[in-house]
N, C-alpha and C positions, 0 to 999 in steps of 0.2 A: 368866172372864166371870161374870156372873151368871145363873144361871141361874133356872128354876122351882122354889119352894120346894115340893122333893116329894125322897126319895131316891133315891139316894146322894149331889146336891148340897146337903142337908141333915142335919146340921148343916156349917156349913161356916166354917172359921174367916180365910179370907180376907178382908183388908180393904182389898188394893190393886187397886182397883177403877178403870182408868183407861178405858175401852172408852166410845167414843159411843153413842148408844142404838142405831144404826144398825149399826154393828159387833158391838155386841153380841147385839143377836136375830141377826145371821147365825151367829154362830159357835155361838149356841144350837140353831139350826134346825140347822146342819151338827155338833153332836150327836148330834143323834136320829138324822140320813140315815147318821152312822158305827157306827149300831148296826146299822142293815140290809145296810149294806155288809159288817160283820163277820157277818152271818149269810151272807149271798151268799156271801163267801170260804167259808167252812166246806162249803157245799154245792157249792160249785163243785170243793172236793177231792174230795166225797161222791161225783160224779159216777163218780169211778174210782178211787178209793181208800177204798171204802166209808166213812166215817166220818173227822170231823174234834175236833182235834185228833188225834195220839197214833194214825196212819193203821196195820191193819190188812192193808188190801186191797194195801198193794206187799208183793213178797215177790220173794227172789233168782230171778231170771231173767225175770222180768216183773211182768204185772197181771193177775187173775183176770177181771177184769173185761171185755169185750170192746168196744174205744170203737169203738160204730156209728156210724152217720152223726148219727143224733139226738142221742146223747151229745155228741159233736163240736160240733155249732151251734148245744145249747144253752151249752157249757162257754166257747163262741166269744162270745155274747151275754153271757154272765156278766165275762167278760173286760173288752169291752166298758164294762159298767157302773160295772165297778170304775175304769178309765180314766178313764171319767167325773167320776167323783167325786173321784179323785186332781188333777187337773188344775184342776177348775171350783170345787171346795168345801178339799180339806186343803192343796193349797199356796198359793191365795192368803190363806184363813185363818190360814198361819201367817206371810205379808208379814204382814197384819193384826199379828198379835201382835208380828212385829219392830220394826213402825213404833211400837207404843207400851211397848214393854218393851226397848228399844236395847240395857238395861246387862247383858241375858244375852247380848248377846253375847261381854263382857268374864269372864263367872264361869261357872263350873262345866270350866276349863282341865284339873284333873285333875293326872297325872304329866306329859301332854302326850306321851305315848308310844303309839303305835298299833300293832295286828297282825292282821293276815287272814291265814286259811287261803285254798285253793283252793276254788271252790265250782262246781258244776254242770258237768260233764262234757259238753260238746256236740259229741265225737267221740271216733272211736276212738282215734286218735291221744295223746289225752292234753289237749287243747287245752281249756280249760276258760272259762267265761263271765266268770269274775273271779276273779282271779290272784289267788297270794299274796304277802305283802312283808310291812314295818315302817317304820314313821314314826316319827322320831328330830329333832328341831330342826328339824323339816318338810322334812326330805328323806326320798325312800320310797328302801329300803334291802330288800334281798335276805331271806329269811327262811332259816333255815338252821334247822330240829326238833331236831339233835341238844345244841342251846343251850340246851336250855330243859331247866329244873330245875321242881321241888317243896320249897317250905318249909312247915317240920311245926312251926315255932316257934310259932305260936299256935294249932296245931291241938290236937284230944282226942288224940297218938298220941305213944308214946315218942319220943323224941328232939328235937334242936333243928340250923336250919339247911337247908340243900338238898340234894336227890339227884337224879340222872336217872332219871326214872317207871321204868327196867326196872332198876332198882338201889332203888326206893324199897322201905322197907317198911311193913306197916300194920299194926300193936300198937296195938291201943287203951288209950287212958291218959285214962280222963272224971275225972280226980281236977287231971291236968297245971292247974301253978300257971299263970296266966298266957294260959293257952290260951282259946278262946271257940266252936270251929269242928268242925264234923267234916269241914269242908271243908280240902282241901291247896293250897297259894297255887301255882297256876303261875308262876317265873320268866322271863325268858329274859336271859342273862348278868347273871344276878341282880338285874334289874329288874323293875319291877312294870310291867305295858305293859295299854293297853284294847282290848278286840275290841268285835265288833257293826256295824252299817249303816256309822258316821262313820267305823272303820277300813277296811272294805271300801270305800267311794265313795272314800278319799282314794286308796289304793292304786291305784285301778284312774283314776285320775284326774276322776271325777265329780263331785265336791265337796269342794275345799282350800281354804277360806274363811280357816280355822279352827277352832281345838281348844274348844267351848264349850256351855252349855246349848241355844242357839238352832242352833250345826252341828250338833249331834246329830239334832233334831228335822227341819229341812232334809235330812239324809243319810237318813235314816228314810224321808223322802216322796220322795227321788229313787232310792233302792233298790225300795220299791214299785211305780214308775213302769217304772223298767227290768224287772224281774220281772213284773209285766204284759206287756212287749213279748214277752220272752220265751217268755210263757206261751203267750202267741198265735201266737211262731213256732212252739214246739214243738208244738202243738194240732194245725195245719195238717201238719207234718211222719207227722200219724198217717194208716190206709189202712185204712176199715174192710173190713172179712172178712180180715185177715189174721192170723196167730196172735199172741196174747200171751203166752204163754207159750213159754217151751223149756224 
């Protein structure tokens, strides 16, 4: 969109400019409300994990922190907010964007190969909020850990090829012809696969549109979505005066 010529959207070397003016101040205004929003998230962890990013305040066996009642209904309103804005401003802002940028939905496909871990634990059991798997020719398929390898061929480190992480080794080689990375490429049956929001929503069945610039951005704002719900079940599930720690 166009924005106000102030920084960071200046200098700005975009020239496909297709937005109504009408379209466009919203997605401008709903800019600035997603910078308040991103401060609210941060504080909203602050609440009981002292400090956001890079949180602190969890630590093995609980939270130091004691969620009273007031913690609770403020972090309950914050919730709230954030819901808000998910719903009324980022997703229909980004129909907005697909109505007049269609042909992402076609580009940025990728290897076309998906993978999620397990994520959030919401019993003892083992049962967790969103499963893992792998997306292959858009069928979601079992995940199995011990498939997955490390390639060091472009990496800074002796050798070429892949190992299992508890058989890999780490020699450094910043001379290695060819290499660019100090990062190690994780495989799994020696393909290159994508994690992040649009592997998780596909796996757990959320959002299977498609493999593309625009499902990315869609899986992004329906992870959000469901992570709010969730934040608010587990919010309610707390009992203040009871111990946080063991």
């Amino acid at each position: 969109f166009r924005g106000p010529p102030v920084p960071p959207l200046v200098p700005n070397p975009i020239t496909d400019y297709r937005l109504p003016q009408k379209q466009n101040q919203r997605l401008v205004e709903s800019y600035s409300e997603a910078m308040k929003m991103r401060i609210l998230a941060h504080e909203l962890a602050g609440l009981l994990s002292s400090k956001a990013p890079h949180q602190h305040g969890l630590i093995a066996g609980g939270f130091p922190l004691p969620p009273t009642a007031e913690r609770v209904m403020a972090s309950l309103s914050m919730v709230a907010r954030l819901r808000h804005f998910l719903n009324e401003r980022l997703w229909p802002d980004l129909e907005i964007v697909a109505e007049f940028y269609p042909e992402y939905w076609l580009l940025g496909r990728g290897y076309g190969r998906l993978l999620a871990f397990p994520s959030f634990r919401v019993s003892n059991t083992g049962k967790v909020a969103l499963a893992a798997g792998r997306v292959e020719n858009r069928r979601v398929l079992e995940l199995d850990p011990k498939r997955i390898t490390e390639d060091v061929t472009r990496s800074w480190y002796s050798g070429t090829g892949t190992e299992k992480p508890e058989h890999g080794s780490t020699k450094p080689e910043p001379g290695k012809e060819g290499a660019y990375s100090w990062i190690k490429a994780p495989r799994y049956d020696g393909k290159a696969y994508e994690t992040g929001p649009l592997a998780r929503m596909w796996v757990n069945g959320y959002w299977r549109r498609g493999i593309s610039t625009l499902d990315r951005l869609f899986a992004r704002a329906k992870e959000a979505l469901l992570l709010t719900d969730l934040t608010e079940e587990w919010l309610r599930q707390l009992k203040p005066g009871e111990p946080t720690y063991r």
